[in-house]
C-alpha positions in Angstrom: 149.0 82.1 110.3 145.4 81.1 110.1 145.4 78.9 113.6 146.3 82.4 114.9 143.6 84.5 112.6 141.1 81.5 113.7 142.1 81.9 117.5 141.9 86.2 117.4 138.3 85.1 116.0 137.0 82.6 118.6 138.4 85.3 121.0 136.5 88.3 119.6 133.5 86.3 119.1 133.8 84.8 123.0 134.1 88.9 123.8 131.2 90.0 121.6 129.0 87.1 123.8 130.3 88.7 127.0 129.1 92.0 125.7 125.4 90.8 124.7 125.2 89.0 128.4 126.3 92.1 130.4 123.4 94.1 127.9 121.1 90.9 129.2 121.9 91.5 132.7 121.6 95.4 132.8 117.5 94.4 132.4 115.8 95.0 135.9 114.4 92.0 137.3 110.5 93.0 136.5 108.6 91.0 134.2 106.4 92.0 131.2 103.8 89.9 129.9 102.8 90.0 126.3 100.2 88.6 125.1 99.9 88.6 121.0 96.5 87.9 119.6 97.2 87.8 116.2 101.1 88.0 114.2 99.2 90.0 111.5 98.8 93.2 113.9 102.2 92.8 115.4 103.9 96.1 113.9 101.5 98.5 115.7 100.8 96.3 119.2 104.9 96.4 119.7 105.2 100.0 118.5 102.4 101.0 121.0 103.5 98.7 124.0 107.4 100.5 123.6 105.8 104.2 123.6 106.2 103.1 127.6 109.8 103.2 128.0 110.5 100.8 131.0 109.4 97.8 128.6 112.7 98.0 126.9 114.7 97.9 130.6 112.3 94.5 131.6 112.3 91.1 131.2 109.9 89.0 128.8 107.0 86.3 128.9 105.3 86.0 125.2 101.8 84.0 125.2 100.6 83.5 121.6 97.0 83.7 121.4 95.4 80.1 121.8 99.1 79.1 123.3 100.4 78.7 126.5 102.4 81.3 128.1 106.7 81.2 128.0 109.6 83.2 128.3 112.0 81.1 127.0 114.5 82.1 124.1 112.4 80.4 121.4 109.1 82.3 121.9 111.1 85.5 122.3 112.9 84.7 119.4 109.9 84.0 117.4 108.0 87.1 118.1 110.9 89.5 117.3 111.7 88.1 114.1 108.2 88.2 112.8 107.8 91.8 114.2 111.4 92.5 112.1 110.1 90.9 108.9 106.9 92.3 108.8 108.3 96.4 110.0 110.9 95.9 107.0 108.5 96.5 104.7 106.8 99.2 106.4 109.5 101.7 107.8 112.6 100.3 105.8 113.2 100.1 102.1 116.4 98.1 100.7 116.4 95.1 99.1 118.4 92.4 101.2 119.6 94.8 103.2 117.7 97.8 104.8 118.0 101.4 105.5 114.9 103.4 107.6 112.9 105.6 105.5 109.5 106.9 105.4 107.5 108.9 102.4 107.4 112.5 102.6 103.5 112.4 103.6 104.3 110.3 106.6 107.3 112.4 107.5 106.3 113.8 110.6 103.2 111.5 111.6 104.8 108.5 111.8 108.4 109.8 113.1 107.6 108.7 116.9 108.0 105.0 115.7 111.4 105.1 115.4 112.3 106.1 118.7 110.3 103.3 119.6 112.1 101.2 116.9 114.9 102.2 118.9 113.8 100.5 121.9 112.5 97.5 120.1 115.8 96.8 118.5 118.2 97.0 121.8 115.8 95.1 123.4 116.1 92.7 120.8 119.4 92.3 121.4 119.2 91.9 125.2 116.8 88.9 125.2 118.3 87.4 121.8 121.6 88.3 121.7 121.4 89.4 117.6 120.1 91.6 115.7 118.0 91.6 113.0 119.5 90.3 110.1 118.2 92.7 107.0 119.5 95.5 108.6 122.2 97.1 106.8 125.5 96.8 109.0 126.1 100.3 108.3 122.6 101.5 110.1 123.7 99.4 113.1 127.4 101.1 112.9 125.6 104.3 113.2 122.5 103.4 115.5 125.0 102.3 117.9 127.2 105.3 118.8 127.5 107.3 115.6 130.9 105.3 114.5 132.3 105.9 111.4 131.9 103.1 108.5 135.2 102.0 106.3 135.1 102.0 102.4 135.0 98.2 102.4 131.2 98.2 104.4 130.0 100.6 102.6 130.3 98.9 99.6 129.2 95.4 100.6 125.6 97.3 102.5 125.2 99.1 98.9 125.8 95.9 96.8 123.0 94.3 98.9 121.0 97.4 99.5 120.6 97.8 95.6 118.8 95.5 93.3 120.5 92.2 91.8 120.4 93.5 88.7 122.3 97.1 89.7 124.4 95.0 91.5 126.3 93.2 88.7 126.4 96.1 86.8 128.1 98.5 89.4 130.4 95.4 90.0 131.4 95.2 86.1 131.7 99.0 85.9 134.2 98.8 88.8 136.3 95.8 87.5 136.0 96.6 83.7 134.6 100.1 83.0 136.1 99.4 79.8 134.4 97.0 78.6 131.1 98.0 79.0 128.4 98.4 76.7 126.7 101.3 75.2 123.5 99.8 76.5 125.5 99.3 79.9 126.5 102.4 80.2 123.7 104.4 79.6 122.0 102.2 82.3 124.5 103.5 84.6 123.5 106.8 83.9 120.1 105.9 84.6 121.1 104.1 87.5 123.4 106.7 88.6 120.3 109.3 87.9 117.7 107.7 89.6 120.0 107.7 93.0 119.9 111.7 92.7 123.5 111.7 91.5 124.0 113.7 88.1 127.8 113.4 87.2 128.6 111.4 84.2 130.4 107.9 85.2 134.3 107.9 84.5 136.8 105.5 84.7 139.0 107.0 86.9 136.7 108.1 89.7 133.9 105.3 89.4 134.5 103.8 92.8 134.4 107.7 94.4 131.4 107.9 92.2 130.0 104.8 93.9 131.1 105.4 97.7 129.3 108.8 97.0 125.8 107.3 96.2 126.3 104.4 98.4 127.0 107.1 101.7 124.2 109.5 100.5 121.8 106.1 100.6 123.1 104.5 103.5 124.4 107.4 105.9 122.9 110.7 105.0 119.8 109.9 104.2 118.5 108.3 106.8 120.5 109.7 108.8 117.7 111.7 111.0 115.7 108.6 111.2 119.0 106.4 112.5 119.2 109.3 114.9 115.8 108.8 116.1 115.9 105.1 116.8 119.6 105.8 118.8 117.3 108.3 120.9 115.0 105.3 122.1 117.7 103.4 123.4 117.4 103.1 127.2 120.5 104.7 129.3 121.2 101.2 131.0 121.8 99.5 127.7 124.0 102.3 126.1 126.2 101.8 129.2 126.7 98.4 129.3 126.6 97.6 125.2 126.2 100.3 122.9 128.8 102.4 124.0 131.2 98.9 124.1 130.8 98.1 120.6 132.9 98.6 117.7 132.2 98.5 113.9 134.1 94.8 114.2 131.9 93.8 117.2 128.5 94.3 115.1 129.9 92.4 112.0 130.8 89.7 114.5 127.5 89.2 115.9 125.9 89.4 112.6 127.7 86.6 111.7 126.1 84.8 114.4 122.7 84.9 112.7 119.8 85.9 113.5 
């Protein structure tokens, strides 16, 4: 049994690389240089160079300021995943893993980004072949063609999307409700409160409960913003990726890394 669960693995996995290298070769055969004078100001020079659409559709060569010019996987690599790290804490809020958000006084200002966002992340993918890592699976689910997420991811994005400290105390309310606290409890009121949910925890429907705060964080929420970002992805790469994937294929190139 698990030589035949290991070989429907390396086969999915051999299919998921097949997938990212047709989304590679649906990029036109133009070039466009980037040239990054300083990592600190990275957010704003990508967001700005992807308000042109056709950037997302081209190839890549990155020269670092001070550096010599490349477009090998490495330097690619290297500038995405600094531009990731550094717009997680600026358009995303989570704690190891990330939804999209923005404050109420940035709500309409700042909305254009994520179409851009959009564009940054499929083109991401095309020259990389993963995505970003802090992203919550269940963002990517829905960024990619609005699939529907199981019980089981839910839960794990909320677990990670929470702090540490929720985190073993949603996991002991689930296993033991119990045998929690007075003190416990009423800090999963609190908990349960601040995540704009006002029904007392019980026993019997804690995991509901749960599933309910974890899709109002994860789905509805940001669910106009996930919308946005689907809207920046060029036609050519929703043709011969996004549309191809299913909620199995995104776990499976997760897993690969980032």
């Amino acid at each position: 049994m698990d030589s035949y669960v290991d070989s429907v693995c390396k086969r999915h996995c051999f299919l998921c690389v097949l997938v990212c290298d047709a989304l590679h070769s649906s990029l036109n055969s133009d070039t466009e240089h980037v040239v990054i004078t300083r990592k600190g100001g990275l957010v704003n020079f990508l967001l700005d160079l992807y308000k042109d659409k056709d950037v997302a559709t081209k190839k890549l060569s990155v020269e670092f300021h001070g550096g010599r010019e490349t477009g090998n996987e490495s330097s690619i690599l290297e500038m995405f995943r600094t531009f990731w790290m550094q717009v997680s804490t600026e358009l995303f809020h989570g704690e190891e893993r990330l939804v999209p958000s923005l404050p109420v006084e940035r709500a309409r200002i700042d909305l254009w980004k994520f179409e851009c966002l959009g564009r940054i992340l499929s083109h991401t993918v095309a020259l990389t072949g993963r995505f970003p890592s802090m992203l919550a699976r269940t963002v990517l689910i829905r960024f990619a063609s609005d699939l529907s997420c199981d019980d089981e991811c839910l839960l794990d994005d909320f677990f990670h999307f929470v702090t540490p400290r929720e985190r073993d105390l949603l996991k002991r309310a689930m296993s033991d409700f119990s045998g929690l606290t007075d003190k416990e409890y009423d800090r999963l009121r609190n908990l349960y409160a601040a995540h704009g949910y006002h029904d007392i925890p019980e026993q019997s429907e804690i995991k509901e409960q749960v599933l309910n705060i974890a899709y109002q964080d994860l789905v509805a929420t940001p669910g106009a913003l996930i919308s946005e970002m689907h809207h920046g992805i060029p036609a050519c790469h929703k043709a011969a990726f996004w549309q191809r994937l299913s909620a199995d294929d995104i776990t499976h190139i997760l897993q690969r890394g980032d």
